[in-house]
GUMI-986745 format. One record per residue: x, y, z of N, C-alpha, C, O in turn. Coordinates in steps of 0.02 Angstrom, whole numbers, padded with zeros to 5 digits, always signed. Layout:
XYZXYZXYZXYZ/...
***
This chain:
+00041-00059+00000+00000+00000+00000+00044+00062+00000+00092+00066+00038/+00025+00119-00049+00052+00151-00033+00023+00224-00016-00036+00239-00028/+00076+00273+00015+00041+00339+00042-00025+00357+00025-00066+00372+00069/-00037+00357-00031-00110+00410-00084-00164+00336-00059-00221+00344-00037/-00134+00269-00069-00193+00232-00050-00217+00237+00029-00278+00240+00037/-00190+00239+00069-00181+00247+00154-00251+00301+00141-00311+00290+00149/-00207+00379+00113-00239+00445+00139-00324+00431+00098-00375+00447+00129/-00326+00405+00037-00374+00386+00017-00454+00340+00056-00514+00352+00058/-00405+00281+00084-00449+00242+00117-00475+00302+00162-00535+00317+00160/-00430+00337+00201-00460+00345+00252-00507+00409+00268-00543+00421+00316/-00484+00459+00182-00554+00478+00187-00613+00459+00155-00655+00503+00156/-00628+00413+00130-00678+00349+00125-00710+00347+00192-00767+00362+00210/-00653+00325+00227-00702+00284+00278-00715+00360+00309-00775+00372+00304/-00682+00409+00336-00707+00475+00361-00798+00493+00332-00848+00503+00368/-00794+00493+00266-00855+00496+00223-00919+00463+00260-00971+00485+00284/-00881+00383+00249-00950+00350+00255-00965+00370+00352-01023+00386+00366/-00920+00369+00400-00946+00402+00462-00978+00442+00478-01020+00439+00522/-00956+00511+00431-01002+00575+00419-01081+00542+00413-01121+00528+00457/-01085+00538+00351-01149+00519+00318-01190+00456+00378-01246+00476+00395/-01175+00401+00403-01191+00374+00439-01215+00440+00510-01267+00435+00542/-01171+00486+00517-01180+00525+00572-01230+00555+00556-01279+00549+00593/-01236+00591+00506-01303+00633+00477-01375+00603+00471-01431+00628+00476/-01351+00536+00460-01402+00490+00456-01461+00473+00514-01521+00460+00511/-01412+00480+00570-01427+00457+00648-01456+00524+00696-01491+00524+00746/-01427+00578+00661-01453+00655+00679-01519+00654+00644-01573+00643+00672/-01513+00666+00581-01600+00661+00552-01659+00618+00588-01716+00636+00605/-01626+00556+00594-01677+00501+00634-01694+00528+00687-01754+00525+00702/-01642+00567+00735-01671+00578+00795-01719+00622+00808-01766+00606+00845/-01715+00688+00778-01719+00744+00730-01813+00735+00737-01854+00761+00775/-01819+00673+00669-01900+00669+00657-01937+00646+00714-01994+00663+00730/-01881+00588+00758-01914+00568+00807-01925+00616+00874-01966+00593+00914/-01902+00662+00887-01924+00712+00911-01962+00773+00905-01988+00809+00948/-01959+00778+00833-02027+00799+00812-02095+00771+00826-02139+00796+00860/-02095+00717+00794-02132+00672+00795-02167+00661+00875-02227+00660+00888/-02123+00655+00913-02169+00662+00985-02156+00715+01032-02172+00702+01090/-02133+00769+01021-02138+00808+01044-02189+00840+01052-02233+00834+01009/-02201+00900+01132-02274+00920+01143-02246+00987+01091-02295+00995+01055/-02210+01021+01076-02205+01072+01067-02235+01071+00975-02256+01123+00949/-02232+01017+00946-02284+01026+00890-02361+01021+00897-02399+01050+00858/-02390+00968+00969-02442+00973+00968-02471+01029+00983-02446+01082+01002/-02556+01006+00969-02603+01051+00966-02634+01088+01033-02668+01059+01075/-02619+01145+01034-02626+01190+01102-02689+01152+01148-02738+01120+01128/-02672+01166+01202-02747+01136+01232-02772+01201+01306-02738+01229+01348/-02822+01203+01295-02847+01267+01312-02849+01283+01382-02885+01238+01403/-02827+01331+01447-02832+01332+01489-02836+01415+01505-02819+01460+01467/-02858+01419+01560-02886+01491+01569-02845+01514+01606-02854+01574+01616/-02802+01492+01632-02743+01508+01695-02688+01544+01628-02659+01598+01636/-02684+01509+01574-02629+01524+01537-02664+01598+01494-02635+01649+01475/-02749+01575+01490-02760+01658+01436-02738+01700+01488-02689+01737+01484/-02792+01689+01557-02787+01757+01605-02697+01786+01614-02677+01843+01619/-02661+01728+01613-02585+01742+01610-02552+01781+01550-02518+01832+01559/-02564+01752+01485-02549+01801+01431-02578+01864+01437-02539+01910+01426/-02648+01882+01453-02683+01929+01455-02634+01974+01508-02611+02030+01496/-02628+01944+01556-02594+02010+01620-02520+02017+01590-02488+02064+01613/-02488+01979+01544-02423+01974+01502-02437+02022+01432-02390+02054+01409/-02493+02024+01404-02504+02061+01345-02468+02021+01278-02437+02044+01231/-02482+01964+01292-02432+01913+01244-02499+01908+01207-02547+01875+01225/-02496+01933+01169-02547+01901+01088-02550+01828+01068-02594+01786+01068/-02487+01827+01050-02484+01761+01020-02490+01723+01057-02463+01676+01027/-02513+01692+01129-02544+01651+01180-02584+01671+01179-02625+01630+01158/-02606+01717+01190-02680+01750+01191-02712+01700+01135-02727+01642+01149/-02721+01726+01075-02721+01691+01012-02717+01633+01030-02767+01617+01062/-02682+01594+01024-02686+01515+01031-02737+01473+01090-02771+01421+01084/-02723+01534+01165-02770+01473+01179-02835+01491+01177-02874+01446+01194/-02868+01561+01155-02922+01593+01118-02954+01516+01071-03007+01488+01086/-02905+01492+01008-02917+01459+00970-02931+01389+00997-02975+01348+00983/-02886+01387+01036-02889+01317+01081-02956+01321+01136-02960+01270+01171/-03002+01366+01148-03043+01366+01189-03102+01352+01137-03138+01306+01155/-03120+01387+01068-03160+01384+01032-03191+01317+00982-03246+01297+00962/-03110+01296+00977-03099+01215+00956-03115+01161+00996-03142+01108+00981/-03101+01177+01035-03117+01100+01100-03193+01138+01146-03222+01111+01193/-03207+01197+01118-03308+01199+01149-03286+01202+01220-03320+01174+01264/-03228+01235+01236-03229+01229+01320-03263+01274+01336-03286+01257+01391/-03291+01347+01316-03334+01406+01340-03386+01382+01348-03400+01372+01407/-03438+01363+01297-03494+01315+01275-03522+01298+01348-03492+01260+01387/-03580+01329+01363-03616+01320+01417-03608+01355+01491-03650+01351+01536/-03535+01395+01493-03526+01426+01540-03582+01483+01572-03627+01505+01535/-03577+01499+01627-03623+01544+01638-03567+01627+01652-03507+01632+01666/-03620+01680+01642-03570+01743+01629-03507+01750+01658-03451+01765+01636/-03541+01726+01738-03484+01720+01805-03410+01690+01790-03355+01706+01811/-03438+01625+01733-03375+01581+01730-03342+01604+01684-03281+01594+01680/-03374+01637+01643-03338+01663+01591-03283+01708+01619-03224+01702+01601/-03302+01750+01659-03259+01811+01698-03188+01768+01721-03131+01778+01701/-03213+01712+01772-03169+01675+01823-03116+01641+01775-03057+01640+01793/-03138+01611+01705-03110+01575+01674-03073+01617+01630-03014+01599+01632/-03080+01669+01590-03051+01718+01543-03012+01797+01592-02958+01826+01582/-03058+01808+01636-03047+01856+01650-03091+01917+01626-03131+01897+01583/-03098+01981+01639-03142+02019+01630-03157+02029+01539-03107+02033+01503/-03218+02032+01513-03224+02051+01454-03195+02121+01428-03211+02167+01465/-03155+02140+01372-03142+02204+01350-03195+02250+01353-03192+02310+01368/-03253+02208+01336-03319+02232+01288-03378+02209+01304-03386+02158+01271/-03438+02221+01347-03481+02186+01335-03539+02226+01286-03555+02283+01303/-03576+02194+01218-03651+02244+01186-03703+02175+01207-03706+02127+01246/-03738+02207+01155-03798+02176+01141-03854+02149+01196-03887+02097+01195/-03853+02206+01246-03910+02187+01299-03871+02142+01340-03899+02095+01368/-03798+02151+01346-03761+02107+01393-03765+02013+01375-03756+01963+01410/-03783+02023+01310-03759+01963+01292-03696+01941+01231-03694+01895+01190/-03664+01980+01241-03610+02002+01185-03543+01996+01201-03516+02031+01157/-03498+01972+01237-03443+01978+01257-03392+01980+01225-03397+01935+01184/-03326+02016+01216-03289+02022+01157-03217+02027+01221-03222+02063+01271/-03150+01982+01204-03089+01997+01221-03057+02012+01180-03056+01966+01139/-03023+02057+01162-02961+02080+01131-02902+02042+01151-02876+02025+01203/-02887+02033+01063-02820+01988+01082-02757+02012+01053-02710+01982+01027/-02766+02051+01059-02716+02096+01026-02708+02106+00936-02733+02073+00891/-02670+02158+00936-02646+02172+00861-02592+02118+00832-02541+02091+00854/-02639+02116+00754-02609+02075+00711-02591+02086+00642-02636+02075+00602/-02549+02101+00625-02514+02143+00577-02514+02081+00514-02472+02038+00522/-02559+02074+00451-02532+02051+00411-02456+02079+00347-02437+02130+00318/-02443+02022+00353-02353+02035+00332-02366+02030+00263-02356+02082+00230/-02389+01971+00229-02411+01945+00139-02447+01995+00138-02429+02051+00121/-02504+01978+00157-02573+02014+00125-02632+02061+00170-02693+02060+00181/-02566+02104+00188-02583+02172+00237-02640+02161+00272-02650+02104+00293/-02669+02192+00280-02744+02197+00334-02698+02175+00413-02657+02131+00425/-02733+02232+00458-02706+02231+00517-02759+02263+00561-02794+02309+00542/-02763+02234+00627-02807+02265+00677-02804+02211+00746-02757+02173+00759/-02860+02218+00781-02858+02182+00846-02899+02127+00824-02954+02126+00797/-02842+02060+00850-02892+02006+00854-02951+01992+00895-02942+02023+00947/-03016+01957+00899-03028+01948+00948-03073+01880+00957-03088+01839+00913/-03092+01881+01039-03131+01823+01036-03205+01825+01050-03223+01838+01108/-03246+01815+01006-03324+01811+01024-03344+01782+01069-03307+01733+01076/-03402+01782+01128-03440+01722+01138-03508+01765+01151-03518+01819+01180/-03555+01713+01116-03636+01742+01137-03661+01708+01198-03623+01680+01238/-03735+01712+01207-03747+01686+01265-03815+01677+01240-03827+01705+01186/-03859+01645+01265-03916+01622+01247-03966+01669+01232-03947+01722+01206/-04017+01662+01241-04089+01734+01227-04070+01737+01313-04026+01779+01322/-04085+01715+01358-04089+01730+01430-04034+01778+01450-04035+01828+01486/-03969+01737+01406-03913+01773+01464-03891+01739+01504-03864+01760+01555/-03897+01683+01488-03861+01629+01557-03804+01585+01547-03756+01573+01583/-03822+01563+01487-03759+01515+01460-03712+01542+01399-03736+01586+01365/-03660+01524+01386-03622+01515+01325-03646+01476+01253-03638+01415+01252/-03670+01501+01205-03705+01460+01160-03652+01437+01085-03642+01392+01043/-03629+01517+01111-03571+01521+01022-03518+01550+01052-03524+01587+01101/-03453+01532+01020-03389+01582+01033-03350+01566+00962-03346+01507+00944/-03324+01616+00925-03265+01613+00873-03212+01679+00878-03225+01736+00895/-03163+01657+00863-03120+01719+00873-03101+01763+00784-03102+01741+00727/-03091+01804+00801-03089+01863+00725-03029+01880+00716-03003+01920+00754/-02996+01853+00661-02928+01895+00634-02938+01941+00585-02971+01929+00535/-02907+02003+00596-02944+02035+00525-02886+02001+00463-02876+02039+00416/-02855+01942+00462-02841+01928+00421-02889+01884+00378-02893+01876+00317/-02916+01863+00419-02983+01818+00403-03020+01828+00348-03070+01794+00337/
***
């Protein structure tokens, strides 16, 4: 064997280690994607809005807004709980059946339109329960 074959083999074999290494990073990579909580889907709690809310964090705000509307957790509350669970309404109309939180400003970046997000919820003809809630982007 000589010199050029030696330095040869051995970046060969350097190569195939790399690539085997890259190989074993990717794997781990998806598999931590893959079960990680930080891709799943928000799950809604009122400790965390009322917390973003006294933080002024939008983008929590927003999420667990979305995460409250999706999983129907408002849905049947009575006004009281609404308060205890969200925290005070920005807004209340409509004969006090109207409740509106502001979720802050949302600046579209692509396709402009910007204003305050927010989150709906109605309440029955009485006024007692939670019937509807959706939240409003004015990107929407």
């Amino acid at each position: 064997m000589t010199g050029r074959q030696v330095i040869a083999g051995t970046r060969r074999a350097t190569a195939i280690v790399a690539t085997l290494g890259l190989l074993a990073v990717a794997a781990l990579c998806a598999h931590l994607v893959a079960t990680s909580d930080v891709f799943a889907e928000t799950e809604f709690s009122g400790a965390a809005f009322r917390a973003a809310t006294a933080t002024r964090d939008g983008g929590a705000m927003r999420d667990q807004a979305h995460a409250a509307v999706d999983s129907h957790a408002l849905i049947g509350l009575s006004p009281a709980s609404l308060r205890r669970t969200l925290g005070p309404p920005s807004r209340i109309g409509q004969r006090k059946r109207h409740y509106v939180w502001d979720l802050g400003e949302v600046s579209g970046f692509v396709f402009g339109g910007s204003g305050i997000a927010q989150l709906y919820v109605d309440l029955d003809a009485g006024g007692s329960r939670a019937e509807r809630s959706a939240v409003y982007e004015p990107t929407d």
